[in-house]
C-alpha positions as CSV (number, residue, x, y, z in Angstrom):
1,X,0.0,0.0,0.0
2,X,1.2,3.5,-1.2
3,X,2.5,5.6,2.1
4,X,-0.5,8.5,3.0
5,X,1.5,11.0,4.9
6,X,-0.2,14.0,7.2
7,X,0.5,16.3,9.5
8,X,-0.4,15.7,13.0
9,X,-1.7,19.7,14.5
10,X,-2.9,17.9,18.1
11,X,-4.4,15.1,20.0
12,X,-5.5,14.5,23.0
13,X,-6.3,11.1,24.5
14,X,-8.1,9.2,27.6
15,X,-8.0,5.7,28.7
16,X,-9.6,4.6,32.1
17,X,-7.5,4.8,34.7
18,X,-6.5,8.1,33.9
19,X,-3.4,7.1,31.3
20,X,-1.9,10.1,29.7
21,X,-4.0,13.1,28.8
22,X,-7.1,12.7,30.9
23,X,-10.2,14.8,28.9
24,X,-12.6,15.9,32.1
25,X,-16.1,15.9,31.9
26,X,-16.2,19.4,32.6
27,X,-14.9,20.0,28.8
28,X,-17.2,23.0,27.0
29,X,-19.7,20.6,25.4
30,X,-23.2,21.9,24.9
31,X,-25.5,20.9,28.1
32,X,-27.8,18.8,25.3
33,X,-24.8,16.8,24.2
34,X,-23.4,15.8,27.8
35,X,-27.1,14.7,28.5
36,X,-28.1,12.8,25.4
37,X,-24.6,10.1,25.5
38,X,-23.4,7.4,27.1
39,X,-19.9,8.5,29.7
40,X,-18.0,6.6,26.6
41,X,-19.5,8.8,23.8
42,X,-18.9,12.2,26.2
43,X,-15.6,11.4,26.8
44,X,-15.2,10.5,22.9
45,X,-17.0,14.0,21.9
46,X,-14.8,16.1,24.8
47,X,-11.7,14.7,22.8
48,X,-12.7,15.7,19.6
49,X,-14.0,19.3,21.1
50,X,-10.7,20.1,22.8
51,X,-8.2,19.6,19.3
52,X,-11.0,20.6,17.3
53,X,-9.0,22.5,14.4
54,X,-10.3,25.9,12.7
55,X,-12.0,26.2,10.3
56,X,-14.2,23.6,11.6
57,X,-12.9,20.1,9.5
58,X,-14.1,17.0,8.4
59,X,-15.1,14.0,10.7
60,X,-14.1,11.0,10.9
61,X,-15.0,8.4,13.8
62,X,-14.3,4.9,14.1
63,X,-15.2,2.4,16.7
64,X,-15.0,-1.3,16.9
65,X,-18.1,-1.9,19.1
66,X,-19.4,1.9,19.3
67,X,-22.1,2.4,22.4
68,X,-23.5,-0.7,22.5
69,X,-24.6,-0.7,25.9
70,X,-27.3,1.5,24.4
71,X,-27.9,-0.7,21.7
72,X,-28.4,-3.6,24.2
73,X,-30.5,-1.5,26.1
74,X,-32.8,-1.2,23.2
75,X,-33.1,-5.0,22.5
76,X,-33.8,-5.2,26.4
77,X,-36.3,-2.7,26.2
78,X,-38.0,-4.6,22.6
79,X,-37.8,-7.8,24.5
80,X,-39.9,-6.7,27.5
81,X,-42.3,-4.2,26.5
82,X,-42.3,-4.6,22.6
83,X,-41.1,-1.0,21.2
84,X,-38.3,1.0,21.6
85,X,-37.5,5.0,21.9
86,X,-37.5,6.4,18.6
87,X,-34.8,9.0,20.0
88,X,-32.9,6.4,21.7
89,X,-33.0,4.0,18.5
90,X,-31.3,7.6,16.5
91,X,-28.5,7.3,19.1
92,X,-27.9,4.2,18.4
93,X,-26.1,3.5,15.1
94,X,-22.3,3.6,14.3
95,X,-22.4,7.2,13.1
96,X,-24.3,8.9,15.9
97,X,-21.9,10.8,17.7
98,X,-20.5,11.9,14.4
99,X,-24.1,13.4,13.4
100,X,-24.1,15.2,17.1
101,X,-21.0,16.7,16.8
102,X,-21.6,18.3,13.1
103,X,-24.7,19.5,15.0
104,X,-23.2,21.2,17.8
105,X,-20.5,22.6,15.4
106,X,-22.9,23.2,12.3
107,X,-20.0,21.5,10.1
108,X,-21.1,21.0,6.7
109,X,-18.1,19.2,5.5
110,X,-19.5,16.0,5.9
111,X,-18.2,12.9,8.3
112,X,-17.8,9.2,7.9
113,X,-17.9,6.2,10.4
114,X,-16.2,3.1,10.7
115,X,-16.2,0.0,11.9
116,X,-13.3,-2.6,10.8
117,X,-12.9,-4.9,14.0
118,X,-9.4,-4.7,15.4
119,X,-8.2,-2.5,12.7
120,X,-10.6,0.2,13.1
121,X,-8.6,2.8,14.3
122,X,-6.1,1.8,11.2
123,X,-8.8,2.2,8.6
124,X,-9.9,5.3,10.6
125,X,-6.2,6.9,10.3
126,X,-6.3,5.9,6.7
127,X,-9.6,7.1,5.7
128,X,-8.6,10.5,7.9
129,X,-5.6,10.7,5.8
130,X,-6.9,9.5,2.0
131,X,-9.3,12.9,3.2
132,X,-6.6,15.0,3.6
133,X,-4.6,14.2,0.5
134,X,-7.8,14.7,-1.5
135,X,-8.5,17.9,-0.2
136,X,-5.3,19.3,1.4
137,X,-6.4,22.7,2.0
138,X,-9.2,21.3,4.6
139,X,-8.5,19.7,7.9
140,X,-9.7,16.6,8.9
141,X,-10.5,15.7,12.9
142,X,-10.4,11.5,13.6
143,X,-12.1,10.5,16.8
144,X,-11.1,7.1,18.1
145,X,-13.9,5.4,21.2
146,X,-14.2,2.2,22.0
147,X,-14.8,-0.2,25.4
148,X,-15.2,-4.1,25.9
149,X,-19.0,-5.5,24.8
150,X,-21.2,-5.6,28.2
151,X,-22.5,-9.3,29.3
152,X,-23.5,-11.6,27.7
153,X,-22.0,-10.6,25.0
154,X,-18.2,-9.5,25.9
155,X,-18.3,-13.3,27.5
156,X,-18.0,-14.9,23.4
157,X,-16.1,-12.4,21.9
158,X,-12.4,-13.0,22.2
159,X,-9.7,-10.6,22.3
160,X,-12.0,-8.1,24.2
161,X,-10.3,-7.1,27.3
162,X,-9.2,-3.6,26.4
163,X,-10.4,-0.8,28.8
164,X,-12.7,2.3,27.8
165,X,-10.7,4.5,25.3
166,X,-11.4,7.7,23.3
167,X,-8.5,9.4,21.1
168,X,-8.8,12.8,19.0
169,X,-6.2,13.5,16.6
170,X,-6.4,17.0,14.5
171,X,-4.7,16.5,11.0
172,X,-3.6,18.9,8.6
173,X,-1.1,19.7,5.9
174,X,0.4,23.0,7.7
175,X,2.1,22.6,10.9
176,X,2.8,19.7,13.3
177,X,4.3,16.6,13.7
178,X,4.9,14.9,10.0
179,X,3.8,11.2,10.0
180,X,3.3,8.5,7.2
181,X,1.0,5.1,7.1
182,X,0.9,2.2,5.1
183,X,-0.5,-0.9,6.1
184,X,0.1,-4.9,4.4
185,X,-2.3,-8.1,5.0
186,X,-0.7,-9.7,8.8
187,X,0.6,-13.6,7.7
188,X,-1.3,-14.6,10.9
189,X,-4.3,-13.0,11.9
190,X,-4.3,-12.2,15.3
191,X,-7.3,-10.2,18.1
192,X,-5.4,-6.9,18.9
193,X,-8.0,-4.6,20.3
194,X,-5.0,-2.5,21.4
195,X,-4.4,-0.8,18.1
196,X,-5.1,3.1,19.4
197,X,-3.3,2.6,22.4
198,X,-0.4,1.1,20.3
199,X,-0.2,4.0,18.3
200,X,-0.2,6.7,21.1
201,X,2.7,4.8,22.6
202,X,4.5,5.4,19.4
203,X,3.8,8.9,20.0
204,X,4.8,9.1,23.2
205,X,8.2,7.5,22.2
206,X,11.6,8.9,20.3
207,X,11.3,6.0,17.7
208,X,11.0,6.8,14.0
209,X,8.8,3.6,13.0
210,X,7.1,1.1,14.4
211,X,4.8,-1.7,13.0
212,X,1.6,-1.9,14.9
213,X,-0.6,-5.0,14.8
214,X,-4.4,-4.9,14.2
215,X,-6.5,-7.7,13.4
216,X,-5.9,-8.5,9.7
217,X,-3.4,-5.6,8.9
218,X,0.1,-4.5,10.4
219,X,0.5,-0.7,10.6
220,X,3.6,0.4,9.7
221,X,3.6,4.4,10.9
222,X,6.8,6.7,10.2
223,X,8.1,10.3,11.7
224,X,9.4,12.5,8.5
């Protein structure tokens, strides 16, 4: 795969158990935001509002799972008295807190979500990337969110045991921190739900590559 390369303006990143840059509660989201997600999706939408660049970019979100404790909710809710919120049910696909977000910021740029197993923060750094070489000029924001399925499902899923995470990164072609990605089919397959965390170690550290393993795909990222 042909090396996408971007310039990384700022991130900001929180895991629980208050790893690295913590994003508070208390960050200046709109009262009707705060109120209408899950503590995983306000953390995930505090991120993205904190390194959000100007003018207001492109979004991109990816989550393996997403908030699926609201989705099991729902199916609770179906199961027992046979319908389901019509707000709640809104709230509850893949590109949600995307659509919230361009609401609260009235972007008209557009966003995409994704969902690639292990490898969706990859494909979400790809597709964040593949954005900005199309369209230089206009900044792109990636929000990264994720936490282990609730019971009964987390119990048949393997590979599952990462803790609550939510990663911003602000991308441009300006100013920053100059960083490539390519990415090549893994010989053996392998259950990394690890990969964002992965990646902000490499960021943390003074090396100049390192090959990150997803799922199906090995991440090779590179400082200029």
């Amino acid at each position: 795969m042909t090396a996408l390369s971007f310039q990384l303006q700022d991130w900001t990143f929180w895991r629980s158990g208050n790893e690295a840059a913590e994003v508070a509660d208390t960050a200046p989201l709109p009262v009707l935001l705060r109120r209408r997600v899950s503590a995983l999706g306000r953390q995930a939408l505090a991120a993205g509002w904190r390194v959000m660049p100007e003018p207001t970019p492109r979004f991109v979100f990816s989550s393996r799972h997403g908030e699926y404790d609201r989705t099991l909710r729902l199916l609770e809710t179906l199961v027992t008295e046979g319908e389901v919120s019509p707000a709640e049910f809104g709230l509850s696909v893949h590109h949600s807190l995307a659509g919230l977000l361009s609401i609260a910021k009235g972007n008209r740029r557009g966003h995409t979500a994704i969902a690639a197993g292990c490898d969706s923060f990859g494909y979400g750094l790809l597709e964040a990337a593949a954005c900005l070489a199309e369209k230089p000029s206009e900044p792109v924001l990636l929000v990264h969110y994720d936490e282990p399925l609730p019971a009964p499902y987390g119990e048949v899923i393997e590979g599952d045991e990462q803790e609550p995470v939510a990663l911003a990164l602000a991308l441009n072609t300006t100013a920053g921190t100059t960083l490539s990605i390519d990415a090549e089919p893994l010989e053996r397959g392998q259950d990394n739900p690890s990969l964002a965390l992965a990646f902000i170690h490499f960021l943390q550290s003074d090396d100049h590559e390192r090959t990150l393993a997803g799922g199906r795909m090995a991440w090779r990222c590179r400082r200029a």
